[in-house]
C-alpha positions as CSV (number, residue, x, y, z in Angstrom):
1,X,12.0,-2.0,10.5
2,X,11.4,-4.0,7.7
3,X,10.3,-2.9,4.2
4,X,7.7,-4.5,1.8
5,X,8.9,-7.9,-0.2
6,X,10.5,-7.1,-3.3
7,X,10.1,-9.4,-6.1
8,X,9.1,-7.8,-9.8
9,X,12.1,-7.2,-12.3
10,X,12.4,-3.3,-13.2
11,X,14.7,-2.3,-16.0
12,X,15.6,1.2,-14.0
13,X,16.3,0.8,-10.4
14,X,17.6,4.4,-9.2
15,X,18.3,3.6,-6.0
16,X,21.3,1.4,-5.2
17,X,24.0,1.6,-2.0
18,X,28.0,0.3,-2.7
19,X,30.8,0.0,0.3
20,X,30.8,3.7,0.2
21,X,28.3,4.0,2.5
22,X,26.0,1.2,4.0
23,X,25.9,-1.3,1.5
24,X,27.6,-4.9,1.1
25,X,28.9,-4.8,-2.3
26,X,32.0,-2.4,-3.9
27,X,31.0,-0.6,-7.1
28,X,31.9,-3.2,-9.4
29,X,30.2,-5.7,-8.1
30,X,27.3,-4.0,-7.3
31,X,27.4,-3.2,-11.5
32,X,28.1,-6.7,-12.0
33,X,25.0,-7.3,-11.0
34,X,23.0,-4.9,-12.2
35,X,24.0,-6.0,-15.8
36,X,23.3,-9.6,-14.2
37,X,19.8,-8.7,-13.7
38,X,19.1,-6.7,-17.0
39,X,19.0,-3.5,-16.1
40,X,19.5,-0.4,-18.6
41,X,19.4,2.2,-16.1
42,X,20.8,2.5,-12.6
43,X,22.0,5.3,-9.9
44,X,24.7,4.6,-7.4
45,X,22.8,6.6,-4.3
46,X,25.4,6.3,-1.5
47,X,24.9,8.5,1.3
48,X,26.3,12.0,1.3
49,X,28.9,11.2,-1.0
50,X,29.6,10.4,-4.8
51,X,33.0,8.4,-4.2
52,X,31.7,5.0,-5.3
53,X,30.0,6.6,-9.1
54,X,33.1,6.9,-10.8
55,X,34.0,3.2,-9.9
56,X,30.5,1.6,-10.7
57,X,30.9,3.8,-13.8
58,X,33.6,2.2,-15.1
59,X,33.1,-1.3,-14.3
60,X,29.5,-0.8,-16.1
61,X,31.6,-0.1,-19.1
62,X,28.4,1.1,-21.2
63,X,26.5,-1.9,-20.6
64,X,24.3,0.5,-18.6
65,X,22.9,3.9,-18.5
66,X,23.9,5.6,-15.2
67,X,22.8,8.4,-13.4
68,X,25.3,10.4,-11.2
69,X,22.9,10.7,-7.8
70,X,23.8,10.5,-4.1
71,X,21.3,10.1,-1.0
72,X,22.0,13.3,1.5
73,X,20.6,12.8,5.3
74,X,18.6,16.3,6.0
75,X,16.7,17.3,8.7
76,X,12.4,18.5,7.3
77,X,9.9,19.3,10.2
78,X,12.0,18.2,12.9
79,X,12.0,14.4,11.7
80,X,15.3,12.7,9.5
81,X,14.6,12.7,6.1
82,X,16.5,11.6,3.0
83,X,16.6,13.4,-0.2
84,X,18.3,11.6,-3.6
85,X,20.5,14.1,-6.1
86,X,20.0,13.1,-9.3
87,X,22.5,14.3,-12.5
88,X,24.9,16.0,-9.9
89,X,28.3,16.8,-10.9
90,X,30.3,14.4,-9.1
91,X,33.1,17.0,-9.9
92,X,31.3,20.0,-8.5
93,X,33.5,21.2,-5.6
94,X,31.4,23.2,-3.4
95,X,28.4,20.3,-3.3
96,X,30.9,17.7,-2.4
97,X,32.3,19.3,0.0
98,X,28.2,20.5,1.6
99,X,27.5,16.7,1.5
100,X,30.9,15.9,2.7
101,X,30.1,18.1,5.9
102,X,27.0,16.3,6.4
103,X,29.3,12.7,6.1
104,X,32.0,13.9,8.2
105,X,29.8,15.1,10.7
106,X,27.9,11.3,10.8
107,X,31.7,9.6,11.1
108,X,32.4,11.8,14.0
109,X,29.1,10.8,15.6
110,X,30.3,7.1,15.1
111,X,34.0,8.3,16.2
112,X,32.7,9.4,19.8
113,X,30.4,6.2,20.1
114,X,33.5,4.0,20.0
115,X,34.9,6.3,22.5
116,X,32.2,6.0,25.0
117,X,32.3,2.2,24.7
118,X,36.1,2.2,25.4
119,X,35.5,4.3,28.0
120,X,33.0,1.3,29.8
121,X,35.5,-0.9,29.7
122,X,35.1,-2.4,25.9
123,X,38.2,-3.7,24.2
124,X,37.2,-1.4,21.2
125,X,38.9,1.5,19.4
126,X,39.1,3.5,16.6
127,X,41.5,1.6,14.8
128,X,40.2,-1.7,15.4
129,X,36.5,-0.1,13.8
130,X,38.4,1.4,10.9
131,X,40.3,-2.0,10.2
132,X,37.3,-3.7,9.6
133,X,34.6,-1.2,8.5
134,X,37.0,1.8,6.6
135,X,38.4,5.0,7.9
136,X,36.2,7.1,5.4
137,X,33.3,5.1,5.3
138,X,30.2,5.2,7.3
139,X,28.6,1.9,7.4
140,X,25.4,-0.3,8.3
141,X,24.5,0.5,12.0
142,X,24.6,-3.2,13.0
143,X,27.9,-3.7,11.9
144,X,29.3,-1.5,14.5
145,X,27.0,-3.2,16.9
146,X,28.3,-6.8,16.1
147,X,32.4,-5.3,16.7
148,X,31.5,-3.8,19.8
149,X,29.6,-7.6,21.1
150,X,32.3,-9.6,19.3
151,X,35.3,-7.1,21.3
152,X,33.0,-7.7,24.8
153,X,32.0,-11.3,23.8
154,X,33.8,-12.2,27.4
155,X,31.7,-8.8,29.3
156,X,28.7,-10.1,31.4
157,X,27.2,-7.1,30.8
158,X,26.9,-8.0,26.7
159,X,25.8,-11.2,27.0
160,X,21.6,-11.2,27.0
161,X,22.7,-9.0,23.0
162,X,24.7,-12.2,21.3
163,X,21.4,-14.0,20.4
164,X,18.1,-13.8,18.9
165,X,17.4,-12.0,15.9
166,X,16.0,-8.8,17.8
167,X,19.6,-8.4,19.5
168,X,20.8,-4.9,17.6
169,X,17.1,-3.8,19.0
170,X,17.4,-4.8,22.4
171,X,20.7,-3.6,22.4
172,X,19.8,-0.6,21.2
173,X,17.1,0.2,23.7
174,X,19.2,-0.9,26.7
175,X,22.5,1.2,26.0
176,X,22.0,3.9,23.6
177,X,18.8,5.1,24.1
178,X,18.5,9.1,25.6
179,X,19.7,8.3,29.4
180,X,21.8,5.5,28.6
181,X,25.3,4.9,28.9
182,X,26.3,4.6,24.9
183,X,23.9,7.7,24.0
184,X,25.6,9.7,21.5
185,X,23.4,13.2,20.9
186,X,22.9,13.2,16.7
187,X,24.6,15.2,14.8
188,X,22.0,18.4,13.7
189,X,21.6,17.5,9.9
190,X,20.8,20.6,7.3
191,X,17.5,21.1,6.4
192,X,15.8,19.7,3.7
193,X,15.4,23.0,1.7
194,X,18.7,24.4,2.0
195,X,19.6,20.7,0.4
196,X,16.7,21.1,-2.6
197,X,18.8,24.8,-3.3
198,X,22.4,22.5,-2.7
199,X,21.0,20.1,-5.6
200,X,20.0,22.4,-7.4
201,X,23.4,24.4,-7.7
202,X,24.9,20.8,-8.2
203,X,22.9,21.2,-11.7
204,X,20.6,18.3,-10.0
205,X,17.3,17.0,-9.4
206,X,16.1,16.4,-6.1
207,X,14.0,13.6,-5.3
208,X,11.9,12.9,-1.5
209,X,13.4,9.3,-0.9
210,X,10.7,6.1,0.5
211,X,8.3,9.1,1.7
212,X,6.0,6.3,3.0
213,X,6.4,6.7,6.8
214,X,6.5,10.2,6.4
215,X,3.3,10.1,4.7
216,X,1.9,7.6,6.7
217,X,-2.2,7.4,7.3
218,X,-2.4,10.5,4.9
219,X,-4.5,10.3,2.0
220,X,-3.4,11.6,-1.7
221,X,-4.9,14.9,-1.2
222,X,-3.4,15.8,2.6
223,X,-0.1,14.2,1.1
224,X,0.2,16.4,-1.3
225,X,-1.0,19.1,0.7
226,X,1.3,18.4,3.2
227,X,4.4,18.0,0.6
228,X,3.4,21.3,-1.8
229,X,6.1,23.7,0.5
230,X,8.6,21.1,-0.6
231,X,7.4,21.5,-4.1
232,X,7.2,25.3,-3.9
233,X,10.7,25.1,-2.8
234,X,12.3,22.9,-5.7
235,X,11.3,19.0,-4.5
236,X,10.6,17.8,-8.4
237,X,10.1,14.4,-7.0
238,X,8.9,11.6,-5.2
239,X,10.1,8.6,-4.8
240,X,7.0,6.3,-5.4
241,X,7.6,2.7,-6.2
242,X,10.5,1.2,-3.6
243,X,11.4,-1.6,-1.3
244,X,10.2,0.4,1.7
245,X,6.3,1.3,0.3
246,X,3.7,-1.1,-0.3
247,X,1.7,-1.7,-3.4
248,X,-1.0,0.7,-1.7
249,X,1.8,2.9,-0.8
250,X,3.2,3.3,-4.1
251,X,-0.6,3.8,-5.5
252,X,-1.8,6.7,-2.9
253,X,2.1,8.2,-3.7
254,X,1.8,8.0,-7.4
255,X,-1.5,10.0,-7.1
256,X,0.1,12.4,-4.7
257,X,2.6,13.3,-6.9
258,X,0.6,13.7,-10.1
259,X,-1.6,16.6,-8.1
260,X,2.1,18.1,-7.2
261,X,3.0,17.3,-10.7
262,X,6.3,16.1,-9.5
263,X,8.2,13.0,-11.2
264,X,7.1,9.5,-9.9
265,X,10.3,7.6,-9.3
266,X,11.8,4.3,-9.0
267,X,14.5,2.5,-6.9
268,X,15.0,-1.1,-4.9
269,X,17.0,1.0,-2.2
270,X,19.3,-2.3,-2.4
271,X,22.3,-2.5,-0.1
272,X,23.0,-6.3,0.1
273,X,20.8,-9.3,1.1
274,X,22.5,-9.2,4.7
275,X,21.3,-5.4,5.3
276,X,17.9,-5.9,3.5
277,X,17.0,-9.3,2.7
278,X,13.5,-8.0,1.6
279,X,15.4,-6.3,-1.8
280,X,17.3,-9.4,-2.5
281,X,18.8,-7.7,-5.4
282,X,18.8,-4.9,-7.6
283,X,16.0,-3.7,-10.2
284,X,13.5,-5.4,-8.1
285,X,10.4,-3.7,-6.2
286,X,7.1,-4.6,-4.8
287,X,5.0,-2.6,-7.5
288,X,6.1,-1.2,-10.9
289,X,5.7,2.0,-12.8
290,X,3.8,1.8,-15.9
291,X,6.6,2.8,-18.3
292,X,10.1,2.8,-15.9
293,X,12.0,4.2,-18.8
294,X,9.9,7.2,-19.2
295,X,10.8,8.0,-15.3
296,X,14.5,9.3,-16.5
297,X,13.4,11.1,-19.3
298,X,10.9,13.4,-16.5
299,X,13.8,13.4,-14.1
300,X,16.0,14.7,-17.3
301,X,13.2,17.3,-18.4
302,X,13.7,18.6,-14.4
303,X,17.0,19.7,-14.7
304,X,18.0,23.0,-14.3
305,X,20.3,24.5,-17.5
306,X,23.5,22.7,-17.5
307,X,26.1,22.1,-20.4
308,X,25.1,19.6,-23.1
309,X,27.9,17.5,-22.3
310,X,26.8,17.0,-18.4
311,X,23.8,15.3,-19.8
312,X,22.7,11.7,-19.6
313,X,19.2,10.5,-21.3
314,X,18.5,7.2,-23.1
């Protein structure tokens, strides 16, 4: 699935992935870049973890503003969704440890895969994954697709997958579909509002990441009608202008979430060129906010009481 071409220059982009989850770049790079490309304010979003903020923190070195955040996988009406934590305490225990859970229980998934592919007969193990992807990291799906072709380059069965650019598809469909021999049951992911109470507790805001496809043929009105339980039950944003939503997409959003009167937010989503070549690098998006920098002072006027010191606003 491919997202919407990226290509206007945003001084805020908060939504950016590192090596600590399923992006191409380590933190410093990735804040190499960002000062590269002029931003002034930028989250680290990684998925269900805050490892890599520290690290993109320090190589920033107050060239930018950054916002502690993570991207947590839940589970809302049955479908995966992804919520972004914004202002978390990367130090708070008991929320890394709830998104750890969530992390851990993704790994294991991938663990078990790799297991079922040795099983067939596939020259592939643990070790050989954790070599080249990370022990602790959970990383791009493809790239554990391309170890297991590479490892059974020499398997008959492998070879209609080591061309064309729909390969990871057509892999996908033939071998790990329900039924299939590689078919790994999901992990069951917490719900979206036990996560919004999670964020919350973390001293956060939580933001409805790309809600686009979940939104999808839905008018402003039934949007926001259909998002108001998430509202009612802390949601204080939506993430409105991103790689993965049109300029019509981000328009019909916007007004959704001015009826919910919920922050409109902004972030590329970028993870690398390779994983997304449509978000070819950070503070870029398809549309743009009005005034970007008055989107972290809302997300700042959303957090719940926390220490003066905790706080980050321009």
């Amino acid at each position: 699935m491919r997202g919407a071409p990226a290509t206007l220059a945003t001084p805020v982009d908060l939504h950016l992935h590192t090596r600590h989850s399923d992006g191409d770049e380590a933190p410093a790079e990735l804040a190499r870049q960002c000062v590269e490309a002029g931003l002034r304010v930028a989250a680290v979003t990684d998925h269900n973890t805050v490892a890599g903020v520290a690290a993109f923190e320090r190589a920033a070195g107050g060239r930018l503003t950054v916002v502690p955040a993570c991207e947590i996988t839940t589970t809302w009406s049955g479908e995966e969704t992804h919520c972004l934590a914004y202002f978390v305490d990367p130090g708070d225990e008991r929320f890394r440890q709830r998104i750890g859970r969530v992390h851990d229980a993704e790994l294991a998934w991938w663990h078990t895969w790799t297991d079922r592919a040795h099983a067939l007969g596939v020259p592939l193990d643990r070790a050989h994954v954790e070599r080249r992807i990370g022990g602790d990291r959970v990383a791009y799906v493809n790239d554990y697709l391309a170890l297991l072709l590479e490892a059974a380059r020499d398997d008959p069965r492998f070879a209609p997958y080591h061309e064309g650019a729909d390969r990871f598809a057509r892999f996908i469909a033939d071998w790990c579909r329900p039924g299939r021999p590689l078919h790994v049951e999901h992990p069951v992911n917490p719900e979206l509002v036990d996560v919004l109470s999670w964020i919350e507790q973390a001293g956060g805001v939580a933001v409805l990441a790309h809600p686009g496809p979940l939104t999808a043929g839905l008018d402003a009105p039934r949007c926001a009608a259909l998002l108001e339980p998430l509202r009612a039950a802390g949601l204080a944003g939506l993430e409105v202008w991103t790689s993965w939503h049109t300029p019509a997409d981000s328009a019909r959003l916007a007004e959704a979430a001015e009826r919910l009167g919920l922050v409109a937010t902004a972030g590329s989503d970028y993870h690398g060129v390779r994983v997304k070549p449509w978000a070819p690098r950070p503070g870029l998006l398809p549309a743009l906010p009005a005034d970007p920098l008055a989107v972290l002072d809302a997300l700042h006027d959303r957090r719940p009481p926390v220490p003066a010191t905790s706080q980050v606003r321009l």
